[in-house]
C-alpha positions as CSV (number, residue, x, y, z in Angstrom):
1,X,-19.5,27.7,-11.9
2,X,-16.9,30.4,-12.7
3,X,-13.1,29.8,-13.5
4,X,-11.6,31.4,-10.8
5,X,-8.9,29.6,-9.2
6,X,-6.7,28.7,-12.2
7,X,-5.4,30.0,-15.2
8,X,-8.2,31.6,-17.8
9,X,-8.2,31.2,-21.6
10,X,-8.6,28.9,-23.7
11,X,-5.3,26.7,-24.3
12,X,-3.2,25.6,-27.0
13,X,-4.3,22.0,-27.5
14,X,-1.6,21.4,-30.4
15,X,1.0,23.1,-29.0
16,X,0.7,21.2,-25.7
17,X,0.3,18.0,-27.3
18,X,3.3,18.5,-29.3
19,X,5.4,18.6,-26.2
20,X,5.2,15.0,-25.8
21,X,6.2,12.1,-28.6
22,X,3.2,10.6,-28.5
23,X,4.4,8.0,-31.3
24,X,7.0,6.2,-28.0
25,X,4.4,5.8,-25.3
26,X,1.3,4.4,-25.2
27,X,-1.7,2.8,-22.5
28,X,-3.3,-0.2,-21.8
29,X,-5.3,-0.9,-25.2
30,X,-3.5,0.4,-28.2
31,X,-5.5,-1.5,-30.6
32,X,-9.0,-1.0,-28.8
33,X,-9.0,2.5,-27.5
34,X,-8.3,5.8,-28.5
35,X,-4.7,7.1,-29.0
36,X,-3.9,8.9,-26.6
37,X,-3.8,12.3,-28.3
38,X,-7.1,11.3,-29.5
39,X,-8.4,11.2,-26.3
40,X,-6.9,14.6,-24.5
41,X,-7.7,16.3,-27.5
42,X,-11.6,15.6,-27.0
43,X,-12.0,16.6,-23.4
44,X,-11.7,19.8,-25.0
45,X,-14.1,19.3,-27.7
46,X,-16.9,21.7,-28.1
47,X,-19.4,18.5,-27.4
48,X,-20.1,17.6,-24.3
49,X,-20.9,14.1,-24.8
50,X,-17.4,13.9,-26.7
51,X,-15.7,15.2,-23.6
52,X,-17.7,12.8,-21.8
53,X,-16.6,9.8,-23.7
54,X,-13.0,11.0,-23.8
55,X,-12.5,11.8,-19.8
56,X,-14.1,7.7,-19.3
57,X,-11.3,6.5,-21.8
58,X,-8.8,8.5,-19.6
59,X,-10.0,6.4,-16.7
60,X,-10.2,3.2,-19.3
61,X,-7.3,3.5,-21.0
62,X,-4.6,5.5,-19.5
63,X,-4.9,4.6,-16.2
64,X,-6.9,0.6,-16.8
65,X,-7.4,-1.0,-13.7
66,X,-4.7,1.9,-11.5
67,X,-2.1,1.2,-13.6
68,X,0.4,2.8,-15.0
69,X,1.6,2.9,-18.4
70,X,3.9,5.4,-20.5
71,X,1.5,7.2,-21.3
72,X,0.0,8.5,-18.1
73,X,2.9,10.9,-17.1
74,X,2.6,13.1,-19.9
75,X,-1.5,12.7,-20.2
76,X,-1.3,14.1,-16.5
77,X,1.1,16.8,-17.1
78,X,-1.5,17.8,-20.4
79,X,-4.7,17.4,-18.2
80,X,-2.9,19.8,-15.5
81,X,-2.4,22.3,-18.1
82,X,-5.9,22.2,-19.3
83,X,-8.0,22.4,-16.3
84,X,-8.2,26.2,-16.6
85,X,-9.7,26.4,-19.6
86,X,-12.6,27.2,-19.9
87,X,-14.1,24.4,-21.5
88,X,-13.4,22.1,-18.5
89,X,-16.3,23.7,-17.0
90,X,-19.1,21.7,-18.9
91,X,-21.2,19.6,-17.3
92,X,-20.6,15.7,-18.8
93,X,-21.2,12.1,-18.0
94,X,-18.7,9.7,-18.4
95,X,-21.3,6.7,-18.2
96,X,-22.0,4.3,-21.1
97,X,-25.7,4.5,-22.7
98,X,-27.0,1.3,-20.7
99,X,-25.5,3.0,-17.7
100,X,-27.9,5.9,-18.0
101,X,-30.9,4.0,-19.0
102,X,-30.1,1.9,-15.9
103,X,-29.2,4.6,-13.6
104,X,-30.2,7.6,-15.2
105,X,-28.0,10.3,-16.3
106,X,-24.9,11.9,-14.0
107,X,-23.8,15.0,-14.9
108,X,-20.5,16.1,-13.3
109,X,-17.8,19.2,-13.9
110,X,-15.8,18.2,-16.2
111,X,-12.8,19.8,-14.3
112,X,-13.7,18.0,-11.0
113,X,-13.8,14.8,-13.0
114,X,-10.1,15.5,-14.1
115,X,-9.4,16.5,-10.5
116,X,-10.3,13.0,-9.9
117,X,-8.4,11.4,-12.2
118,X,-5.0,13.2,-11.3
119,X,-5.8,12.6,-7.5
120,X,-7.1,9.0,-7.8
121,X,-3.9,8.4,-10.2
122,X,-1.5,9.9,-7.1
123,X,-3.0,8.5,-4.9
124,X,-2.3,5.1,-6.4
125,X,1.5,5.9,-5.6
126,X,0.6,5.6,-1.6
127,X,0.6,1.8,-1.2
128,X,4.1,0.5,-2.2
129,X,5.3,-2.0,-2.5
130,X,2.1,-4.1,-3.5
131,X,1.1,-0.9,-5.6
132,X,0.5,0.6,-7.9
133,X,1.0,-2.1,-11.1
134,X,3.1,-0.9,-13.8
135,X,6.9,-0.3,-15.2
136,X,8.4,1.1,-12.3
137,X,10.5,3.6,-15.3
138,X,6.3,4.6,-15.4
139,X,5.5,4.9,-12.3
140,X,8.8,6.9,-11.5
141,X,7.9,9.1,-14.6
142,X,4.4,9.9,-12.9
143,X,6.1,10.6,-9.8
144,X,8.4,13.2,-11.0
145,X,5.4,15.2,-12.1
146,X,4.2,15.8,-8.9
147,X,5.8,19.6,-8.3
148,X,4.4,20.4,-11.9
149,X,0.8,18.9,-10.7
150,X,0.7,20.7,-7.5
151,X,1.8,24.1,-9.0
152,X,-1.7,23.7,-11.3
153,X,-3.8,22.1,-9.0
154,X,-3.4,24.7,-6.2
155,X,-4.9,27.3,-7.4
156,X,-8.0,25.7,-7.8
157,X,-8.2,25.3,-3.4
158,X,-9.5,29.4,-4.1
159,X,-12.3,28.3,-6.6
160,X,-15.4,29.5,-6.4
161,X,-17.1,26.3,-6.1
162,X,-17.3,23.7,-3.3
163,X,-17.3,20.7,-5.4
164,X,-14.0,22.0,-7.4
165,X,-11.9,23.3,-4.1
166,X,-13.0,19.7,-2.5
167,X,-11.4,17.6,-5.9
168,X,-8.6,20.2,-5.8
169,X,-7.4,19.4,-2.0
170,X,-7.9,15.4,-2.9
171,X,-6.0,15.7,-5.9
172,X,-3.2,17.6,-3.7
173,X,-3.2,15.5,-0.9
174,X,-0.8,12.3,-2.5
175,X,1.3,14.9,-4.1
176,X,2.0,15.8,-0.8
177,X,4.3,12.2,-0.2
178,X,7.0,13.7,-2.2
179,X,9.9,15.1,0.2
180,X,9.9,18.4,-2.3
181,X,6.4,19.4,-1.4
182,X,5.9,18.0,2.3
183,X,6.3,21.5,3.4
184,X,2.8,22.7,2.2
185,X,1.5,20.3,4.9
186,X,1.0,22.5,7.4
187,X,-0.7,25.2,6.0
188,X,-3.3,22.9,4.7
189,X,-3.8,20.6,7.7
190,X,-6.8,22.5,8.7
191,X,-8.9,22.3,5.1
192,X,-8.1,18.7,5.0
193,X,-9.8,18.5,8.7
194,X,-12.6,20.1,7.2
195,X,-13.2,17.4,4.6
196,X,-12.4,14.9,6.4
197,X,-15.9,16.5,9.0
198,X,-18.0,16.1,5.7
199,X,-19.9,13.7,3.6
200,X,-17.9,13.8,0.7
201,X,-16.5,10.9,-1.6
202,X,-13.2,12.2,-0.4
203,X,-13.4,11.9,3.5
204,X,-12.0,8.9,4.0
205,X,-8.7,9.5,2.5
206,X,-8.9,13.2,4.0
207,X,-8.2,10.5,7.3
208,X,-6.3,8.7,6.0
209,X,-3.7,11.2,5.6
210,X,-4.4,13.1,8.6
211,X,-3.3,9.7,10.5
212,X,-0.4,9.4,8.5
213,X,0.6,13.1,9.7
214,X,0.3,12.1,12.9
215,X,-3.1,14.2,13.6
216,X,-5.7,13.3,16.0
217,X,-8.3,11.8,13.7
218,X,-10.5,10.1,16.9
219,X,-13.2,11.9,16.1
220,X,-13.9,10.4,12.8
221,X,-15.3,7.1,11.6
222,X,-12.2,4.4,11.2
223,X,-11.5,4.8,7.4
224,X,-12.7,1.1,5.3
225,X,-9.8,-0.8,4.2
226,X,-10.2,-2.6,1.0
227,X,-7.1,-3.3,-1.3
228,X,-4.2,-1.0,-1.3
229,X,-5.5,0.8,-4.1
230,X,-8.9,1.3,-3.4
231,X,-8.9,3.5,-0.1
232,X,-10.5,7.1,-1.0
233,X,-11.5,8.6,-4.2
234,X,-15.6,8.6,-6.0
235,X,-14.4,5.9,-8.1
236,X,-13.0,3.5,-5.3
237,X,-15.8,4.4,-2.7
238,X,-18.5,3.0,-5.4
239,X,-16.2,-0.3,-5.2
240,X,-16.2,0.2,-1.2
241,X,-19.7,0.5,-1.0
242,X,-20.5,-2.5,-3.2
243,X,-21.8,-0.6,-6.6
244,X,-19.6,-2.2,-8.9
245,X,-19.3,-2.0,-12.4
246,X,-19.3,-5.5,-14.1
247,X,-18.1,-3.7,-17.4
248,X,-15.1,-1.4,-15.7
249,X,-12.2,-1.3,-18.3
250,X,-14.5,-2.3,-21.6
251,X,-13.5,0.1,-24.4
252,X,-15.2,0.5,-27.1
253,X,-13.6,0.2,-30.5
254,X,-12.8,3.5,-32.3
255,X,-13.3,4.5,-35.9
256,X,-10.1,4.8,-38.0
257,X,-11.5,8.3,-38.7
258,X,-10.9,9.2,-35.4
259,X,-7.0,9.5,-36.0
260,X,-6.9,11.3,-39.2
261,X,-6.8,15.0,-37.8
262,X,-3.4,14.2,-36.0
263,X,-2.1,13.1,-38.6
């Protein structure tokens, strides 16, 4: 895997995390999981099983159960940022230990995983009223980052890889709701006909918004329909297909340590 597509070079992790007051928002588990901080500042650790750990606590944590919390507009605008770097291109499993002794080990990109987590969380903003959960001042926050998102995620449709250009045209496809970028439709109705053709975690809400553009999507298997929030997405199609997790949302506690270098 290469890092064509986006920006190159490593980033500034301090200087981006000092954009945001970190000290007046916060996610689901303050006293459980990682600060926030904490936890963008590890998917760019020089571990991979750090990074691992840290992109399931963005899952856990920032976005618990599809919602959304004061902290998730800025920890999108930062993951945005960061998906050119370099570093995003290890390979990394965001499973718990029993998960791989009962599974065996998954190793994904780490930029397609944060793909997924800024589509999944946009695509969360599809189903109103009934969703997503949250402070509606939160959910709007999100919202207004969907220009910023779609200026760093585009570039990654050009990648060299499959499995990134297919996350990068999921995570575009709900920024695409907001009146400001609607006019990008077009020119990507065809790709998103091509994903929608494939086997990928992503096809069904490749349909899904084809149908809601009014395209002919006759030719393809009727999307499931589960609960508003669970529609497309490699983390909602597990749930659609039956393989769920018993232990979604646990967080493990995290060392007091952890905190000191932000200090």
């Amino acid at each position: 895997m290469t890092n064509e597509g986006g920006s190159a070079g490593l980033v500034d992790v301090r200087a981006l995390l000092l954009r945001t007051d970190w000290n007046a928002v916060e996610h689901c588990c303050p006293n459980v999981a990682p600060m926030t901080p904490v936890i963008l500042r590890q998917l760019l650790d020089d571990d991979p099983r750090v990074q691992g750990a840290a992109v399931r606590d963005l899952f856990d944590a920032v976005t618990h159960q599809e919602t959304f919390y004061s902290a998730t507009a800025p920890a999108a605008l930062f993951v945005a940022a960061v998906l050119g770097d370099p570093r995003t291109l290890a390979m990394v499993t965001k499973q718990r230990p029993w998960e791989i002794d009962q599974h065996g080990e998954q190793l994904s990109s780490l930029r397609v995983l944060l793909l997924d987590w800024l589509g999944g969380t946009a695509q969360d903003t599809d189903y109103p009223p009934e969703w997503p959960p949250g402070a509606q001042e939160d959910i709007d926050a999100f919202l207004a980052t969907r220009p910023a998102l779609y200026d760093a995620v585009h570039p990654f449709l050009g990648d060299s890889e499959q499995e990134v250009r297919d996350a990068a045209l999921f995570a575009i496809l709900p920024l695409l709701a907001d009146p400001v970028l609607a006019h990008h439709i077009p020119a990507l109705t065809d790709a998103v006909h091509e994903l929608a053709a494939r086997g990928t975690p992503y096809r069904w809400y490749a349909i899904d918004r084809l149908a809601a553009w009014g395209q002919d999507t006759s030719r393809y298997p009727e999307p499931p329909h589960p609960d508003p929030n669970l529609f497309a997405g490699p983390v909602a199609q597990d749930a659609i297909h039956g393989d769920h997790d018993p232990w979604a949302g646990h967080l493990e506690p995290w060392p007091d340590s952890a905190y000191d270098s932000l200090q």
